[in-house]
C-alpha positions as CSV (number, residue, x, y, z in Angstrom):
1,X,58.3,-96.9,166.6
2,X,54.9,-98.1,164.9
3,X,53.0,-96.1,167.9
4,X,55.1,-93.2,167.6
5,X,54.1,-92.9,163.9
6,X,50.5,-93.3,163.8
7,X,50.3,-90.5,167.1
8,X,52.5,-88.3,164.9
9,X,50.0,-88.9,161.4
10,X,46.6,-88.4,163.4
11,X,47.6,-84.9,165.1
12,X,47.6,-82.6,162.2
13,X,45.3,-84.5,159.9
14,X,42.4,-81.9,160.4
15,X,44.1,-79.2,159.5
16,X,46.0,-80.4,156.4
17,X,42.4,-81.7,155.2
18,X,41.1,-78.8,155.4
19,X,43.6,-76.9,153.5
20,X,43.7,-79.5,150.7
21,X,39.7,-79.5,150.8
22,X,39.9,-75.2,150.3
23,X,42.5,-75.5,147.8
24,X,40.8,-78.1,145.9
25,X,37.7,-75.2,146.3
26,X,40.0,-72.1,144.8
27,X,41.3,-74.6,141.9
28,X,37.0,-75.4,141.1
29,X,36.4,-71.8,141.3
30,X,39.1,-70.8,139.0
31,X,39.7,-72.8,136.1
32,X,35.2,-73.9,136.2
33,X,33.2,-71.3,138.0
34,X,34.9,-67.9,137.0
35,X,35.5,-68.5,133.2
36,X,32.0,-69.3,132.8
37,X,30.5,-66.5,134.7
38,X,32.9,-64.3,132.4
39,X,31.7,-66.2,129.1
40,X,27.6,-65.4,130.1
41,X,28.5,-61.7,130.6
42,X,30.1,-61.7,127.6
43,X,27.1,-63.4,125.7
44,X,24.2,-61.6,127.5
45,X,26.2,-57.9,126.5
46,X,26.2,-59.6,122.8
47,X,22.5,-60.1,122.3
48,X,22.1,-56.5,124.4
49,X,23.8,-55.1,121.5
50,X,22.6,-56.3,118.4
51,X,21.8,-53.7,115.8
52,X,20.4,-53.4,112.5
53,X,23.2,-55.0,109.5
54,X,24.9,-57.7,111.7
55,X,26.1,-61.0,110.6
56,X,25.1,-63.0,113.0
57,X,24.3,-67.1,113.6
58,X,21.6,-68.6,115.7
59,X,22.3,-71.4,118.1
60,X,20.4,-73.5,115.1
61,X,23.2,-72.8,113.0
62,X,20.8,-70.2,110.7
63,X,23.2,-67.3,109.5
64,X,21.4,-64.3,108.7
65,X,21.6,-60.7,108.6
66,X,19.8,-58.3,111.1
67,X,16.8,-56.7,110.1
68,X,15.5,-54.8,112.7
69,X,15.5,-56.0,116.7
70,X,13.1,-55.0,119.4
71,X,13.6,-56.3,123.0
72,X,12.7,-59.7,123.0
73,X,12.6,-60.6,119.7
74,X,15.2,-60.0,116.3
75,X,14.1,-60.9,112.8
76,X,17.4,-62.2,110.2
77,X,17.1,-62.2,106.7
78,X,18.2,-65.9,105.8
79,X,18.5,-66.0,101.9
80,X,17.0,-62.5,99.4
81,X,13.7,-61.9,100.6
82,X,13.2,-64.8,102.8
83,X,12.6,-63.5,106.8
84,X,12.7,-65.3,109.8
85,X,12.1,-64.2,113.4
86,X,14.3,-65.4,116.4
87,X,14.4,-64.9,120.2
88,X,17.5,-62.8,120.7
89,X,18.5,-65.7,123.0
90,X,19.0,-67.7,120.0
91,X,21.5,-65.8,118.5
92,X,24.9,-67.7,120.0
93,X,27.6,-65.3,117.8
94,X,28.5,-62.6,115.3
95,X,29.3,-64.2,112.4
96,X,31.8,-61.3,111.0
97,X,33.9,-62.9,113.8
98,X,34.3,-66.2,113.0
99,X,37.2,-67.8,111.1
100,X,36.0,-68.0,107.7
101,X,36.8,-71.5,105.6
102,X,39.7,-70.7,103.3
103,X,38.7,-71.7,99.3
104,X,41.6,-73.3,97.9
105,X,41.8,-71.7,94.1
């Protein structure tokens, strides 16, 4: 009884290894791979389309409106008068977007 098990558990281990070893793969892909890919499109369209009057925060946490952008380079206006420039690769978000704090009255 003992032999006819262990015969009956080594036949179709290859296979069934290999199905959990692809489906393990899909799973990877799916839910780590894929959303990330999708989040860096998303990011490198962003800085693309930056433009003149945005609201928008560095990965720094600097919020600042655009001032004028060329293609490497943007330059935010921090605070009246005071300018800083940034690589447009530091710019992580448009800040019109965020959830602002509620200010309890």
């Amino acid at each position: 009884m003992l032999k006819t098990l262990l015969l009956q558990a080594d036949g179709g281990g290859g296979y069934s290894s290999l199905i959990l070893f692809g489906g393990v793969a899909l799973v990877f892909y799916f839910f780590m791979i894929r959303p990330q890919q999708k989040k860096q499109k998303e990011q490198k369209k962003f800085i693309e389309e930056i433009k003149r009057g945005d609201n928008v925060v560095t990965i720094g946490g600097v919020h600042g409106k655009v001032l004028s952008t060329d293609e490497t380079t943007v330059v935010l206006e921090v605070d009246k008068g005071v300018k800083m420039t940034f690589q447009k690769t530091a710019v992580s978000l448009d800040a019109s977007k965020t959830p602002e704090k509620e200010t309890k009255k």
